[in-house]
N, C-alpha and C positions, 0 to 999 in steps of 0.2 A: 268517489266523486263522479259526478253525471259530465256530461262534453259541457255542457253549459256553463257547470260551478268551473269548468277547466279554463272555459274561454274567457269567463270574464275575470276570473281571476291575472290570466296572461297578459289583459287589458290593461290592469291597476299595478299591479305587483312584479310581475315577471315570475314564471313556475320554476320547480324544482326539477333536477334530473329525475326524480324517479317520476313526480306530474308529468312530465315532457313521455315517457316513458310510459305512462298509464293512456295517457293522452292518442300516443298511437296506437296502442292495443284498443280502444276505443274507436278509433275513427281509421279508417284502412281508405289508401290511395285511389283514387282510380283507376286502374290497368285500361289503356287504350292499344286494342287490336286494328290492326292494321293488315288491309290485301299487299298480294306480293309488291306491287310496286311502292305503294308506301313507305311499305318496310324499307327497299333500295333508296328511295327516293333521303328516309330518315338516316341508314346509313353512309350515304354519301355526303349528308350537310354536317355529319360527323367528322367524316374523314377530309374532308375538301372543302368545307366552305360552311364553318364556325359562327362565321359572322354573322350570314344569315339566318344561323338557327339559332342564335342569339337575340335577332332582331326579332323572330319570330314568336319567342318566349310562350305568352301561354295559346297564342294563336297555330301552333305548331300543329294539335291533334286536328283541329279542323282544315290544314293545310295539306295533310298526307292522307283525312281521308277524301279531301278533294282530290288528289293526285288521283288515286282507287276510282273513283268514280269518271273522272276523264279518260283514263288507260281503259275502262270497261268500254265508255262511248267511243273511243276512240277504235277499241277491238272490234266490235258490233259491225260499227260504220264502213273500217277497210273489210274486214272478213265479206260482209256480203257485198262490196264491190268487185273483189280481188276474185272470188267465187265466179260473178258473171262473167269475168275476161278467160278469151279462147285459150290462153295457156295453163289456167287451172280448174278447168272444166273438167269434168270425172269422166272418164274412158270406160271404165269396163272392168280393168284391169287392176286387180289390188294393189300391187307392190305402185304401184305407179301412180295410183290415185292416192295411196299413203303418202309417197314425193312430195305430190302436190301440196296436200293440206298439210304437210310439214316444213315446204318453201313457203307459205301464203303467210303460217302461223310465225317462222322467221323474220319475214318482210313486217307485220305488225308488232315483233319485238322490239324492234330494231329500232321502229319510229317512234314507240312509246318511250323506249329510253333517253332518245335523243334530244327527242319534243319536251318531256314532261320530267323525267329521273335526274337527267344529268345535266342540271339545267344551272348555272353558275347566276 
C-alpha cells in the first residue's frame, strides 16, 4: 500500500497493527537537531517544568531553536563588548590571555543560562 491508500483508509476505517506498522516504515519522523543550548533549554522543561513543554506541544521545535539562535546573539553581543573592557583586553602573555577569554566566555554562559535556559 502507498502513504496515501494508508491515510485514507485511517480516515474511514481505522488500520490494522500491521498497516500502522507498514505505515511507519513508510513515513519516518522528523528528527529535530538542536545547538547546545536548546538541547539544555529541552532538558530542563523535561525535568522541571512539564507543563510548559506541554503547552508548547508542536510549537516546541521552533521554540528551542529560538533559544539557539538568541544564546548565539546574545554570545556575539557580550563577547565583543566584554573584549573592549580594560580587564579582558589581551596582554601579550598566553597563560593570561587564555584567563581572560575563559572568564569572558564563563561570564556569557552564565547569562545565557539564566536569561534564556533556565527560564521557568
Amino acid at each position: 500500500m502507498t502513504i496515501e491508500q494508508l491515510e485514507r483508509k485511517s480516515e474511514s476505517e481505522g488500520l490494522t497493527v500491521e498497516e500502522v506498522k507498514e505505515y511507519h516504515k513508510l513515513v519516518k519522523p522528523v528528527k529535530h537537531v538542536y545547538g547546545k543550548y536548546g538541547t539544555l533549554a529541552k532538558i530542563y522543561l523535561e525535568e522541571h517544568n512539564w507543563v510548559k513543554l506541554a503547552a508548547l506541544g508542536c510549537d516546541l521545535p521552533d521554540y528551542l531553536h529560538g533559544i539557539d539562535k538568541q544564546a548565539n546573539e546574545i554570545y556575539e553581543t557580550m563577547y565583543a563588548k566584554l573584549s573592549e573592557d580594560e580587564r579582558y583586553k589581551r596582554t601579550g602573555d598566553y597563560l593570561e590571555d587564555v584567563r581572560r577569554i575563559n572568564q569572558i566566555k564563563s561570564l556569557i554562559e552564565e547569562e545565557i543560562l539564566t536569561e534564556l535556559v533556565y527560564v521557568k
